[in-house]
C-alpha positions as CSV (number, residue, x, y, z in Angstrom):
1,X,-31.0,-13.3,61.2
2,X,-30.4,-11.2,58.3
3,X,-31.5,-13.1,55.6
4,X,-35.1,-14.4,57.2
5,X,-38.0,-13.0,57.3
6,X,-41.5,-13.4,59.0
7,X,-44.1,-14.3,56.8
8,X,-47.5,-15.8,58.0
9,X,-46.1,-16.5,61.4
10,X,-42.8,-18.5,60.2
11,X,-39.4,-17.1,60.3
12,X,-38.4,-18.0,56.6
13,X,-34.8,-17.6,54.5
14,X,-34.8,-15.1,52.1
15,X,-33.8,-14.9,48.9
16,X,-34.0,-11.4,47.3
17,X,-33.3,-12.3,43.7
18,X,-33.6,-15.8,41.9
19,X,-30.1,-15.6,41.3
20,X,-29.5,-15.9,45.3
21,X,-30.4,-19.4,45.0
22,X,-27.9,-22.4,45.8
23,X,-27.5,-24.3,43.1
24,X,-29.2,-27.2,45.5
25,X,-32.0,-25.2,45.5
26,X,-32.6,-24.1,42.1
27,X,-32.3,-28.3,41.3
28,X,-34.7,-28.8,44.0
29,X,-37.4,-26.5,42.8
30,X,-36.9,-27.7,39.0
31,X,-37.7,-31.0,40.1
32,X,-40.4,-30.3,41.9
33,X,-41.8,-27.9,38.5
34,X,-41.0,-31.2,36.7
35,X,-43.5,-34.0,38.9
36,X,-46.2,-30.9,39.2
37,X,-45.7,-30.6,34.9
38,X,-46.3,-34.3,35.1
39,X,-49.2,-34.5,37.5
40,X,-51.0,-31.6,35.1
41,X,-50.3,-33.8,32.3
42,X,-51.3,-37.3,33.3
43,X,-54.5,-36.1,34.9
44,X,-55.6,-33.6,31.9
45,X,-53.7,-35.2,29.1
46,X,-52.5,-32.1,27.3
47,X,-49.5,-30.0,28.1
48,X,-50.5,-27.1,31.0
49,X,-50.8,-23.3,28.8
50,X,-51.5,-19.8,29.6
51,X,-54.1,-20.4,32.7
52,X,-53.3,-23.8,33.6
53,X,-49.7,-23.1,33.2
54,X,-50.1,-20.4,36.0
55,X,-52.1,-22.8,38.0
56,X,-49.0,-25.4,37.8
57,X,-46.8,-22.3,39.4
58,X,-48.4,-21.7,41.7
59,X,-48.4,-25.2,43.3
60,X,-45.0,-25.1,42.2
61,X,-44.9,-21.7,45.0
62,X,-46.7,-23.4,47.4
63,X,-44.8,-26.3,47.6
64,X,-41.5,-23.6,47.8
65,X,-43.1,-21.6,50.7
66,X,-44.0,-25.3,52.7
67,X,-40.0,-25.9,52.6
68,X,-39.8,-22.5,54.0
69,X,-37.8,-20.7,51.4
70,X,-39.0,-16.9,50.7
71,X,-39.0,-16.2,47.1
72,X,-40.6,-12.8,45.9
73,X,-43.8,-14.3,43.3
74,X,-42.7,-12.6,40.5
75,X,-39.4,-14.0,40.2
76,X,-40.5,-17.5,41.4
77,X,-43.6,-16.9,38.5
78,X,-41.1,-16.3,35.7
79,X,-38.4,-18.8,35.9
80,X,-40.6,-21.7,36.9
81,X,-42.7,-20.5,34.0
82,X,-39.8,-20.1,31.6
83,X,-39.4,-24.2,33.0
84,X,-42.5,-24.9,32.2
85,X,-42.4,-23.6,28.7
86,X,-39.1,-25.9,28.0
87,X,-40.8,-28.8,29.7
88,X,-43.4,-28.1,27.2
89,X,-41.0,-27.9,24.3
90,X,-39.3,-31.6,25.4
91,X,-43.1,-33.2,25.3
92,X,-44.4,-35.3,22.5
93,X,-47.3,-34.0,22.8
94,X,-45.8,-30.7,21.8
95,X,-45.2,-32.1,18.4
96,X,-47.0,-34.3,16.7
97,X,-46.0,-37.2,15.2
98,X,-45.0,-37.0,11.7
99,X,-48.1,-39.5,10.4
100,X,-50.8,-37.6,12.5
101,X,-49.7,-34.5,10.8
102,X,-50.0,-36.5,7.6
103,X,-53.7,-37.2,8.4
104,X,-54.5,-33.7,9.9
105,X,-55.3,-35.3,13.3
């Protein structure tokens, strides 16, 4: 089993770069960035920066590591963060409404 590894006592398939990923899996982990974005969200009401952005990652990570895929952190950390950021971008909440800019609110 060349491409697993043991990691916390589970034999897990790794991926060496991001760019290993199936396509499958890439869509897989996107979606699951895209319901933790939305949990953050709907529970805080304002989009997930800097700290909390990281905090969204990493259950992003850990949700990875349960399906028992073996990213390296760093890797995982930047393109679910770069996500993130787009998700971010996309948001409403990211830009205000021309009449609440009107009013300074």
């Amino acid at each position: 089993m060349k491409n697993h590894v043991k990691v916390d006592g589970k034999l897990l398939q790794t991926n060496k770069k991001w760019s290993h990923l199936k396509n499958s899996q890439k869509a897989w982990i996107f979606e699951i960035a895209k319901e933790e974005h939305a949990a953050y969200i709907k529970a805080h009401g304002k989009l997930p920066m800097k700290q909390a952005k990281q905090i969204v990652v990493d259950k992003v990570y850990d949700r990875i590591r349960e399906r028992e895929i073996w990213i390296p952190y760093d890797e995982a950390t930047a393109n679910i963060g770069k996500y993130i950021d787009r998700e971010n971008r996309k948001s409403p909440l990211f830009h205000p409404t021309k009449e609440a800019a009107d009013t300074g609110a």
